[in-house]
DOVO-428740 format. One line per 3 residues: for each residue x, y, z of C-alpha. Coordinates in nm, 2 decimals. Layout:
BEGIN
X Y Z ~ ...
This chain:
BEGIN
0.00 0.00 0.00 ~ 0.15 0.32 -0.08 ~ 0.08 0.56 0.20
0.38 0.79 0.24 ~ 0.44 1.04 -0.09 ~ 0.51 1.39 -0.19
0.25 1.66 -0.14 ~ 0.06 1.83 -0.47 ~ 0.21 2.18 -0.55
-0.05 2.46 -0.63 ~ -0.06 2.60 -0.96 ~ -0.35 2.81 -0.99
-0.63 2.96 -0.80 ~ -0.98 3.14 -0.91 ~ -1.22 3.28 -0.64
-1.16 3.01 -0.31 ~ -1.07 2.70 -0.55 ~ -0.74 2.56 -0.67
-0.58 2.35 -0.92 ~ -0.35 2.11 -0.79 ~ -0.08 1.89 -0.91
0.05 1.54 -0.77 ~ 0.41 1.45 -0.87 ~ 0.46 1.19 -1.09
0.79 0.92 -1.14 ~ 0.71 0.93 -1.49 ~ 0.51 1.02 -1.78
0.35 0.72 -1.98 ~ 0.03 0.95 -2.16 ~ -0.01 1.23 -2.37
-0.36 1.38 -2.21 ~ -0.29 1.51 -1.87 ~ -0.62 1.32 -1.60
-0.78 1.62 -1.38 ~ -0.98 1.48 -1.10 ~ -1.29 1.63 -0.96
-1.39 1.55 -0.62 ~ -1.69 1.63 -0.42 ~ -1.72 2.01 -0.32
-1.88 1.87 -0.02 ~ -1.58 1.70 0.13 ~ -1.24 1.80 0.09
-0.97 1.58 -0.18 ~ -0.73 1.46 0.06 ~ -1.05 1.16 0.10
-0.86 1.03 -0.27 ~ -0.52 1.04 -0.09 ~ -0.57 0.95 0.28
-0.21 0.95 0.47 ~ -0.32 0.61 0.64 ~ -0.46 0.42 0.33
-0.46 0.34 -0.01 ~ -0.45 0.64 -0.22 ~ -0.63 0.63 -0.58
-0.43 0.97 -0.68 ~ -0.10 0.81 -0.59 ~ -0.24 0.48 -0.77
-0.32 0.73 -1.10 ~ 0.05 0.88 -1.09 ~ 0.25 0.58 -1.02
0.11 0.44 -1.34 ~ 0.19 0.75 -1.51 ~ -0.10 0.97 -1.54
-0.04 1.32 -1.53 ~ -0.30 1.38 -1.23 ~ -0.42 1.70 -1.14
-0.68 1.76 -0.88 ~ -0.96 2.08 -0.82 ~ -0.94 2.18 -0.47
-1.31 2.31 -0.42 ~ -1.13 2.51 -0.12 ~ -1.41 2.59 0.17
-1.71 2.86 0.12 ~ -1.68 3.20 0.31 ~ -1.97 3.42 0.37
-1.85 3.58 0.08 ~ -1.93 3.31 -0.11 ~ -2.29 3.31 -0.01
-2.42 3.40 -0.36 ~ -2.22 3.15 -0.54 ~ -2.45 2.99 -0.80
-2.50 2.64 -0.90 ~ -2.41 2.77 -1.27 ~ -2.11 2.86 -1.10
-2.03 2.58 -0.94 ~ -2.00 2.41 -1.27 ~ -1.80 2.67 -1.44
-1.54 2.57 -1.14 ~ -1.51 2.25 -1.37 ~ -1.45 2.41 -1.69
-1.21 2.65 -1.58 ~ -1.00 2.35 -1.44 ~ -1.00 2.20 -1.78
-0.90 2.50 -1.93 ~ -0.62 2.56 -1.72 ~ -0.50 2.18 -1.73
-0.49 2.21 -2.11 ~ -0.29 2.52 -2.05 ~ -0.06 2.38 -1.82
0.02 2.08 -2.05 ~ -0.01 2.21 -2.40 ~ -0.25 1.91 -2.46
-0.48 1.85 -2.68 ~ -0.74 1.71 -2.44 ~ -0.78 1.60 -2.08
-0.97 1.28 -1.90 ~ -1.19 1.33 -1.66 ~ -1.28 1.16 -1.33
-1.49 1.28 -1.08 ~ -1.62 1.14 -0.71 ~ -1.97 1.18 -0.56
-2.10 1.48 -0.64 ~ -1.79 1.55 -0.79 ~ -1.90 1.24 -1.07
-2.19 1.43 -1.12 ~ -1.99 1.76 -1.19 ~ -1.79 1.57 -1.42
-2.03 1.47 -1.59 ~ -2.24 1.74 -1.66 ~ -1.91 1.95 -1.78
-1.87 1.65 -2.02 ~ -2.17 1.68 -2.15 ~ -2.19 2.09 -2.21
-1.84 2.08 -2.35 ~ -1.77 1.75 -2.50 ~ -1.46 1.82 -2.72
-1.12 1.79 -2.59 ~ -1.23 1.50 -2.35 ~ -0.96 1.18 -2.37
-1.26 0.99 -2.11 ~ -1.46 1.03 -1.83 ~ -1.43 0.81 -1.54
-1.75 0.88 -1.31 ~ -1.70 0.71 -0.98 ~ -1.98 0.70 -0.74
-2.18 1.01 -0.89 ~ -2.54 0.96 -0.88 ~ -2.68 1.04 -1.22
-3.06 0.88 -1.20 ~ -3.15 1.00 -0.88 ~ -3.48 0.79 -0.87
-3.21 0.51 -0.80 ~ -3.01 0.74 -0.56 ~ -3.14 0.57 -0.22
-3.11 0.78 0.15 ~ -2.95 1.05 0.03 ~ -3.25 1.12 -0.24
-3.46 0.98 -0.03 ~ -3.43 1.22 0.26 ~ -3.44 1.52 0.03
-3.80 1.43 -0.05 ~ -3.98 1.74 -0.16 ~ -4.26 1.59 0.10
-4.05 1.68 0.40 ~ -3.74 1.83 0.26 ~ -3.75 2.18 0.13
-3.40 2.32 0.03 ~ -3.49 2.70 0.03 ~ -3.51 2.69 0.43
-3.14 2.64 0.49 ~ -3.05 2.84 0.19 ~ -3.22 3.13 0.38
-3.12 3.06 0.74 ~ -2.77 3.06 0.70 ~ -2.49 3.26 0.53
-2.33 2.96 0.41 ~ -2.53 2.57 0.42 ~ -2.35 2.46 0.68
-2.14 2.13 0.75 ~ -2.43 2.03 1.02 ~ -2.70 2.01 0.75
-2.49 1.83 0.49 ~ -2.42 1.59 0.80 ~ -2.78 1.58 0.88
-2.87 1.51 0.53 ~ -2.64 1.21 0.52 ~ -2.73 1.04 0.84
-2.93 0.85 0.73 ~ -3.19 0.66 0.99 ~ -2.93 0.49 1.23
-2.84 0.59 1.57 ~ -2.50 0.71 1.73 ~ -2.21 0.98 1.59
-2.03 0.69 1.44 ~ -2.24 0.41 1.33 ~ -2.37 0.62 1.03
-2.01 0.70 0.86 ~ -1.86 0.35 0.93 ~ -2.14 0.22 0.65
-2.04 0.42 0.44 ~ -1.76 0.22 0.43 ~ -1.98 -0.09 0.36
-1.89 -0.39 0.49 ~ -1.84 -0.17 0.85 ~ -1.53 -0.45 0.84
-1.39 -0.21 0.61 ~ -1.34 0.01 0.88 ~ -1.27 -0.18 1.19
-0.90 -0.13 1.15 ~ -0.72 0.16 1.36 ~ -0.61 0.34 0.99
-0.98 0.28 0.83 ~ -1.17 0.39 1.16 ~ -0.97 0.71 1.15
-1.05 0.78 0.80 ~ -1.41 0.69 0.86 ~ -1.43 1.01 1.13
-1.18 1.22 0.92 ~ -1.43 1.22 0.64 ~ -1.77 1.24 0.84
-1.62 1.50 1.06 ~ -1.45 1.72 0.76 ~ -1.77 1.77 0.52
-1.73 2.11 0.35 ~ -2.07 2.38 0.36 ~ -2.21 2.42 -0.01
-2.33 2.79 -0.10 ~ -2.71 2.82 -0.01 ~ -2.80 2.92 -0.35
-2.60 2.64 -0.51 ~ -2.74 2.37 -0.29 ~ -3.07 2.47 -0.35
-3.07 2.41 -0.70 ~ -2.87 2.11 -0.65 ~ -3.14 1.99 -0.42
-3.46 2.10 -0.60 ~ -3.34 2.01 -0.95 ~ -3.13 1.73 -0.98
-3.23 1.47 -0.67 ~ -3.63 1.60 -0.65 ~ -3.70 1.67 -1.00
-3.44 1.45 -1.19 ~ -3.35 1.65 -1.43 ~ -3.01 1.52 -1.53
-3.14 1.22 -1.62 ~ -3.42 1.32 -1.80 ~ -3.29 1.56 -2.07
-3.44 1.87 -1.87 ~ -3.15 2.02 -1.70 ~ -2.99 2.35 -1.79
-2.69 2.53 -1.73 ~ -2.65 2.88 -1.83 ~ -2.94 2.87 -2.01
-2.79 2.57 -2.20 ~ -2.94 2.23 -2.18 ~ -2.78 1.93 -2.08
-2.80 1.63 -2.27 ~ -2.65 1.31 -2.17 ~ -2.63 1.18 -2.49
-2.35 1.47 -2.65 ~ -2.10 1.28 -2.43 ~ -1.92 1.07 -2.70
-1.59 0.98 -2.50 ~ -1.46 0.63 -2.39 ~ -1.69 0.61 -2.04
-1.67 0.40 -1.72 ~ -1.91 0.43 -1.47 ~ -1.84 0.26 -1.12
-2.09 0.22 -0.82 ~ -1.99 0.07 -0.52 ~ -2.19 -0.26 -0.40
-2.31 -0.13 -0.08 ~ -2.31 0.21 -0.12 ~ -2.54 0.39 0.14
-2.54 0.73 -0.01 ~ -2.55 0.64 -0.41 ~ -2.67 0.31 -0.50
-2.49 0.16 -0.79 ~ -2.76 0.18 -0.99 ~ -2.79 0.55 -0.98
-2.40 0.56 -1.13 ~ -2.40 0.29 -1.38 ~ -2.74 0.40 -1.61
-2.46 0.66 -1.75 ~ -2.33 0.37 -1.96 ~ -2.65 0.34 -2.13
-2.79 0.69 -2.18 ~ -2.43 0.87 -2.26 ~ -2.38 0.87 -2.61
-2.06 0.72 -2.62 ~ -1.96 0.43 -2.82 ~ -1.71 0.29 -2.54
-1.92 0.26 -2.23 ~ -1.83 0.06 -1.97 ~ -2.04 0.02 -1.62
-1.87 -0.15 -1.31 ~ -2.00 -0.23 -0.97 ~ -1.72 -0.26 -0.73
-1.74 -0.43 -0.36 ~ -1.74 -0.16 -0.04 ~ -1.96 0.12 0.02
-1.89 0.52 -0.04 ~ -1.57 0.51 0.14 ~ -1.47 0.16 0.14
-1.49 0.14 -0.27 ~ -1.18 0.38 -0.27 ~ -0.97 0.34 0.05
-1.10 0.03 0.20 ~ -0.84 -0.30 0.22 ~ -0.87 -0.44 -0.08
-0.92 -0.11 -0.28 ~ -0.62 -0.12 -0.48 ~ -0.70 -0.45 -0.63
-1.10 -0.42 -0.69 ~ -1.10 -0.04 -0.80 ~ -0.74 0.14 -0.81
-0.61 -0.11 -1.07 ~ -0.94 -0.16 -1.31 ~ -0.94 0.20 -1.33
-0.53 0.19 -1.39 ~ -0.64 -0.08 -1.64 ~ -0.93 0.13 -1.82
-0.76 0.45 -1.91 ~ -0.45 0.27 -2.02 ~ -0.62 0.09 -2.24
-0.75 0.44 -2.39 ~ -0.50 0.70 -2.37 ~ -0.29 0.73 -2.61
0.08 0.73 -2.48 ~ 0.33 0.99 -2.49 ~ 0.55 0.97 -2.78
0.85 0.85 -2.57 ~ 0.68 0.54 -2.50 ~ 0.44 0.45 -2.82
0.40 0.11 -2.91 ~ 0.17 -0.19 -2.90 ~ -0.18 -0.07 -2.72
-0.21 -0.22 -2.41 ~ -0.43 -0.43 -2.37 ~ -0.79 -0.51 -2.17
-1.05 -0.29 -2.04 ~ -1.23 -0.36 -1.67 ~ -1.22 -0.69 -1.53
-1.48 -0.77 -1.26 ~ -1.32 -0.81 -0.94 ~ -1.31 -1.17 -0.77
């Protein structure tokens, strides 16, 4: 397990976010991979000190990795739109490009981030070398708790977008609790098997990431709420960004769509319809073992999702010039 590597260094910044970049023993492929996480929770989640890291998994194999650091709202940031929240995605694109002097750039996005990634994909489908969406719900019917508790028949978004300056950590948290009891119980599914996280190192990461949830901008999670988990919108053509519509179907890039098994936030479901309404030609959907958490830093991560996803994009980028030759080979294998 590779826990101990170098910090990212910071290359750019606009408004409270930042563009990151994780240091790489080599360079095996031309198009640079920017990773989106979840504005909800900070990155370090992909590259935990005490377990496995999918960013360090990404550059050891030779991925150019860069990463959007959301940053955390100030009051400030109060009127920060959901429109906006998006553009966050394209700008890190641009500046990726920029950075590299590529041609394109492959995505992958986490949680909400996956949905992000997606919906950027979609709005601005040229220039994309794939899209990886891990875990993002995109058919929110199939989301489970999390949808579920943001019913429109008990949940209205527009109260904590007016009670406080910024949506607060606490109502994320609330939001995600689901229906069990106790401060830990809760997180530790997330993990899915809660073996996942019975280990010192897995424990920690478990309260890390329950305790660390970043607020989103009222405005933004209103829209976020009331459009895409109660209406469904993304899924069904009627979403609009900018006064542009987004359409599932524009993305044409090589696609993999992973949900975890036992995911209590996004069932798998929810993550893998991409495959079949995108309209890409290489789609590929994977369900994973763990939960949330577990899927990505869980004991057996590296094997069941680090390397498949290592495997994937391989088999899809095309190398750097220095090291052209026969295309490797394979696409996803279904963990054991």
């Amino acid at each position: 397990m590779n826990h101990h590597h170098a910090p990212p260094s910071i290359l750019s910044s606009r408004g409270i976010a930042s563009l990151l970049r994780f240091p790489s023993p080599h360079r095996s492929f031309a198009s640079p991979l920017l990773v989106v996480p979840s504005p909800i929770a900070r990155w370090p989640h992909l590259d935990p000190q005490g377990g496995p890291s999918l960013l360090r998994s990404l550059s050891l194999a030779g991925f150019a990795v860069y990463c959007l650091d959301w940053g955390e709202p100030l009051t400030v940031d109060r009127d920060l739109t959901w429109n906006e929240v998006v553009a966050r995605v394209a700008w890190a694109r641009r500046q990726v490009i920029e950075q590299e002097g590529s041609e394109s750039v492959a995505l992958l996005g986490f949680s909400l981030g996956g949905t992000l990634a997606v919906i950027s994909s979609a709005l601005e489908p040229h220039g994309l070398a794939a899209l990886v969406n891990l875990s993002g719900p995109i058919d929110f019917a199939q989301a489970g708790a999390f949808a579920w508790l943001s019913d429109p028949r008990w949940f209205d978004p527009a109260i904590p977008a007016a009670l406080f300056r910024c949506t607060p950590p606490a109502v994320m948290r609330a939001t995600l609790a689901l229906h069990r009891m106790g401060p830990t119980r809760p997180w530790l599914d997330l993990f899915g098997p809660v073996l996942e996280a019975t280990s010192e190192p897995m424990f920690g990461l478990a309260e890390a990431w329950a305790q660390h949830h970043v607020p989103l901008p009222p405005r933004a999670y209103e829209t976020y709420v009331r459009e895409l988990i109660q209406d469904n919108q993304l899924i069904r053509g009627h979403h609009h960004v900018e006064g542009r519509r987004v359409d599932l179907n524009d993305i044409d890039c090589p696609l993999l769509a992973i949900g975890a098994r036992r995911d209590a936030i996004c069932r798998h479901q929810s993550v893998t319809t991409l495959a079949r309404c995108s309209g890409s030609l290489d789609a590929t959907a994977l369900v994973v073992p763990g939960g949330h958490l577990g899927s990505i830093v869980g004991r057996r991560a590296e094997r069941t999702l680090h390397d498949p996803i290592v495997s994937w994009l391989s088999a899809r980028m095309a190398p750097t010039p220095e090291v052209r030759g026969p295309a490797p080979s394979g696409g996803v294998q279904p963990p054991s």
